[in-house]
N, C-alpha and C positions, 0 to 999 in steps of 0.2 A: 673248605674255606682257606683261603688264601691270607698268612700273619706275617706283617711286614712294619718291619719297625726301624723309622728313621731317627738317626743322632742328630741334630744342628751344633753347631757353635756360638757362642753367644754372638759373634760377628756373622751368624749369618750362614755362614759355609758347613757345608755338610760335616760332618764325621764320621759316618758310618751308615750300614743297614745291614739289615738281618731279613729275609726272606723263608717262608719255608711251606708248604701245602698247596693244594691245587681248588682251585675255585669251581667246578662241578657243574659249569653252566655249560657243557659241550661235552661230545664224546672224547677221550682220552687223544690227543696231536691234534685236536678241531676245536677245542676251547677258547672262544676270544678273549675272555678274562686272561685265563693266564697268556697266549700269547701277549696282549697290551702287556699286562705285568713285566713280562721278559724282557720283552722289548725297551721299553721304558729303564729299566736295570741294565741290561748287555750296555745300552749305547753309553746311559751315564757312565758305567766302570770302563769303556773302552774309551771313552772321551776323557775321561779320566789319567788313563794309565798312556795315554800315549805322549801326555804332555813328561818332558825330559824331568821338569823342575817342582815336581808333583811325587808325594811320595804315597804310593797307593799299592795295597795288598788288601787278597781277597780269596774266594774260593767259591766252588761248585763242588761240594763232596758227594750228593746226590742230585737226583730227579727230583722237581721242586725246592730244591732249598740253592740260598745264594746270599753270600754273605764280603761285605766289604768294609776296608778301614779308609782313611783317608789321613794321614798327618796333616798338622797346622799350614795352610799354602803360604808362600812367602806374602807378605804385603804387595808386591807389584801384581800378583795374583787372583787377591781375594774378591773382585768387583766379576771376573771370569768366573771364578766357582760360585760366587754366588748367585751367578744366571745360570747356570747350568743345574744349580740345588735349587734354583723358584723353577725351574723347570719341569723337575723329577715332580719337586710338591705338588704343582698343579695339574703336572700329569696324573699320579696318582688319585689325586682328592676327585678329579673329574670321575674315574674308573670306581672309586669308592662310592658318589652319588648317583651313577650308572645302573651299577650292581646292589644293591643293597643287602648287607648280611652275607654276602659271598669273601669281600673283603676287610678284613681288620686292619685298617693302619693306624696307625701310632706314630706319633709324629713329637717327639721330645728338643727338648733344646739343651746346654749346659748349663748348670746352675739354677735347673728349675725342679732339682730333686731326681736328674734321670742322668 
């Protein structure tokens, strides 16, 4: 199973995620769950970290796990990141009612106890 757990901001915008397991619905490099997964994570963190005025750290310390932070984006920003975080949501929530019981997301916001 695949446990992924998204931060929001009370505005909307991402905070973070946490990544980590493999979803079991394919032989080990032929898995579509987890490629969607990856896929959907690489592109937000590289769309992410390419922008100059975004301040974004992260990590891959193993096979399966992926883990990102994202600081507060400046206000001329925040209408960008937050299409880019309804993005990720809806990418994921689709892959969550796809798969069912393969993937745990967790999808928390600030100031709601997470």
């Amino acid at each position: 199973m695949i446990r992924l757990s998204l931060r929001l901001r009370a505005d909307g915008c991402l905070r973070g995620f946490s990544a980590s397991g493999h979803a079991g619905t394919g032989p080990r490099g032929r898995d579509p769950l987890c490629a969607a997964v990856t896929v959907l994570l690489r592109t937000t963190a590289r769309l992410l970290a390419a922008q100059p005025d975004l301040e974004v750290s992260g990590e891959a310390p193993a096979e399966g796990e992926m883990r990102l932070l994202l600081e507060p984006p400046p206000e001329k920003r925040k209408d960008w990141v937050r299409g880019v975080t309804a993005t990720l949501v809806a990418g994921l929530a689709d892959l969550d009612r796809e798969f069912p019981g393969r993937l745990k997301l967790e999808v928390g916001e600030e100031g709601n106890g997470t």
